[in-house]
N, C-alpha and C positions, 0 to 999 in steps of 0.2 A: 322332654329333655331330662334326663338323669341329674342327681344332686352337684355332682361334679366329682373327679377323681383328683386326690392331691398328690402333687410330686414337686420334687423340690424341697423335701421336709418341711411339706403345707404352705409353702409360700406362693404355687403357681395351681390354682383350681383349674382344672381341665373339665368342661362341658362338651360331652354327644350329646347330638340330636338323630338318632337310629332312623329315624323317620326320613326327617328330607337328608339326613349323611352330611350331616352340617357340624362342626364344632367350634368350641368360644373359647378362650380365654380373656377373662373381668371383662365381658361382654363383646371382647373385639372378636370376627369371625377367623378363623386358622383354617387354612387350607391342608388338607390329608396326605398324605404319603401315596396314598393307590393313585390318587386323582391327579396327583401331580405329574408322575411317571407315565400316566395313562396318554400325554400329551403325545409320546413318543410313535411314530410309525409302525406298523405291527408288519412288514409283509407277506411274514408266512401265511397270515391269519386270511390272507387275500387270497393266497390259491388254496388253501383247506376250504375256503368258502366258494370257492369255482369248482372245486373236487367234489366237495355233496353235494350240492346243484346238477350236477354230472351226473353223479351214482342213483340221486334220485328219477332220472332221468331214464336211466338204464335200465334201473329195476322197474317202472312202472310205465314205461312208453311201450306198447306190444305192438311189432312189428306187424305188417299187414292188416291191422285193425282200423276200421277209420271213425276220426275223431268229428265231432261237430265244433260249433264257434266255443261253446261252453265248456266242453269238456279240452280244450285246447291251453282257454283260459286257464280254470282247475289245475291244470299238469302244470303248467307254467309258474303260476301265481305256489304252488306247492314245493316247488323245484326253489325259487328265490326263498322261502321260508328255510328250507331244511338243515341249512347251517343255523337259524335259530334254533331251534329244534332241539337239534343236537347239542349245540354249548349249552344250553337250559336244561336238560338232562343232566349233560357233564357235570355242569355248576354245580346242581343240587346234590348230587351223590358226592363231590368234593366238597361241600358244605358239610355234609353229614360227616364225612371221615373224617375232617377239622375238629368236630365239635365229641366226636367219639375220644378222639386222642386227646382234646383239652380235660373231658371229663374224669380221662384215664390218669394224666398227670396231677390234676390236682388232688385225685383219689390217695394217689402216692405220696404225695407233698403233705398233706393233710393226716396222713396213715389211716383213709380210711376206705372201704370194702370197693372194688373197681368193679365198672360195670363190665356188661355181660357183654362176651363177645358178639357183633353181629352175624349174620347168616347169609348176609347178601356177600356174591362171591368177588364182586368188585372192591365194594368195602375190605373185606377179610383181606383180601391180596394185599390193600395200601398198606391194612393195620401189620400186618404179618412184617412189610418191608421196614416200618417203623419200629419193633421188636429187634428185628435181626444187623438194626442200622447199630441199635441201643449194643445188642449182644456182642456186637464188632469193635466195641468202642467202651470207654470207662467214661458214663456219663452221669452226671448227679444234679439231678433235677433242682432247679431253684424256683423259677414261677412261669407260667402261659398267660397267653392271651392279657398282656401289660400293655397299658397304654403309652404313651412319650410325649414330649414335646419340648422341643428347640426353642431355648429363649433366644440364641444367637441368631438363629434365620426363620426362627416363626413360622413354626409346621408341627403338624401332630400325628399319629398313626397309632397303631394296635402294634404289638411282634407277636409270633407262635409262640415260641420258646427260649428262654435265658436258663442255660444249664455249664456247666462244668463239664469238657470232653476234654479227655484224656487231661484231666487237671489242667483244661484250661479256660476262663470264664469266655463264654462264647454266647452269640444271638443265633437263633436257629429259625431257617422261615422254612413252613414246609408249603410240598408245591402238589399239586395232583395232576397237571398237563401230561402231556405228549413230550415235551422236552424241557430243559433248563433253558431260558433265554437271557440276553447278556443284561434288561432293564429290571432284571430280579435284583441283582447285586444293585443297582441304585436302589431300589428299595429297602432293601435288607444295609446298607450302608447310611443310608438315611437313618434309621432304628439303631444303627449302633453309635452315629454323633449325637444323637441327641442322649441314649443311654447315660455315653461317657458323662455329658454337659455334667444331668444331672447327678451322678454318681461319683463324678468327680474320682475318677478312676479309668485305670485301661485295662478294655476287654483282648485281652494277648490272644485267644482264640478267634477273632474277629467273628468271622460270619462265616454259615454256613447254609448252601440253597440243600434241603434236602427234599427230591421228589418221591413221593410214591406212585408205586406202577399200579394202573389196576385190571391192568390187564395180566394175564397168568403167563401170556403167551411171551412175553417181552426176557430177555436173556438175563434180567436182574430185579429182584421184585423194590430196591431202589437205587437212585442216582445223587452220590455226593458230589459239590462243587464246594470248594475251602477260600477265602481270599484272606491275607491277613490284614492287618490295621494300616500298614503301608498304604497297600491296594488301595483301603477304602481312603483315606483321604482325598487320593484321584480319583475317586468317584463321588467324594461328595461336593467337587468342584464342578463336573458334569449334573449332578442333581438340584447344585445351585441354579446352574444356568433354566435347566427346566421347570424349576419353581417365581424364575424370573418370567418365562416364557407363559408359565400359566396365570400369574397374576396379570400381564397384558389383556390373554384371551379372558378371562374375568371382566377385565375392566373396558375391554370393548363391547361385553357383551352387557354389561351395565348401561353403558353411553346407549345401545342399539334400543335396550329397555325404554330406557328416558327419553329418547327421544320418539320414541312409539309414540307414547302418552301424550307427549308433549303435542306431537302431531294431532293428537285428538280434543 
């Protein structure tokens, strides 16, 4: 676990733990922003995972061939993996774009020499959309990858981006998926209440989802969504309730623990 990150003008030390994805504040545990939202039903994520189960299926069952008990297994047992597969890929090449553009911005921030663009062609597409999102826009970089934390409702997270677009102060969360979905904006809503808490100030450019494409093929290489501070309010009453909802599942899953033990 890290020394702590102070916000609050040092009055509220923030503790990760990168490791088990744990963080404290003056030792009480705070549940995350991703973890919280994550309680939410996914169902697209249901049939993309019945879709590569399929594809995998298609591409490697050969018609008129016949299979024994084992190799049935194999196919099968193969076929349920491949949407792991696949997000585990995805994740990590959307990990790396992350981490290209964090070290781009704070190169800039910093004035000092930006790294070297990548060569992988997925990567390049995202970075490329991130350039061309910047060239569309009057934007003036303030800082990435910032930590937060709500002393009003006791939660913490990371944001991408805090910049000034088109002069106006804004949180910017970048996305690398297939699409924008509507539990981004409780995230990225979350990161700008707790912003304000601390800052004691209103972000007028609210929040902004911006996705990079990495695919070439796709008709825009990215996808703005804007919500002002209005919006978010009514979203951080919806992210209330699911940080209620997660504290529950927490705390049955404690009771479930202890009473394991107990049993034994």
């Amino acid at each position: 676990m890290n020394s702590g990150y102070k916000l609050y003008n040092g009055k509220i030390i923030l503790k990760f733990d990168d490791k088990n994805h744990i963080c404290s504040v003056n030792g009480k545990t705070i549940y995350g922003v991703t973890s919280i939202v994550g309680i939410l039903d996914k169902p697209a994520l249901m049939y993309w995972a019945v879709n590569m189960a399929v594809d995998f299926l298609g591409n490697n069952w050969q018609a008129g061939k016949p299979y024994d008990e084992v190799e049935i297994k194999t196919l099968l047992e193969d076929a349920r993996r491949a949407h792991r597969v696949k997000k585990d890929k995805t994740a990590d090449v959307g990990t790396m774009i992350h981490d290209w553009i964090e070290k781009y911005i704070k190169a800039r921030i910093e004035k000092k020499p930006v790294p070297k663009k990548p060569i992988n062609k997925e990567m390049k597409n995202a970075i490329d959309g991130f350039f061309n999102w910047a060239k569309k826009n009057k934007v003036q970089l303030i800082a990435c990858e910032q930590k937060i934390y709500s002393k009003r409702y006791k939660y913490a997270g990371t944001f991408d981006l805090e910049a000034k677009v088109n002069n106006k102060r804004t949180i910017i969360d970048f996305k690398t998926g297939k699409a924008i979905y509507p539990e981004m904006f409780l995230q990225a809503a979350a990161y700008l209440q707790a912003k304000e808490e601390e800052k004691g100030e209103k972000y007028e450019g609210g929040v902004i989802i911006l996705r990079l494409a990495q695919e070439d093929k796709e008709i825009t290489p990215f996808e703005v969504q804007q919500i002002g501070r209005e919006e978010v309010q009514n979203l951080i009453k919806v992210f209330v309730c699911c940080l209620q909802v997660y504290k529950w599942r927490m705390y049955l899953k404690r009771e479930a623990i202890l009473n394991n033990v107990n049993s034994h």
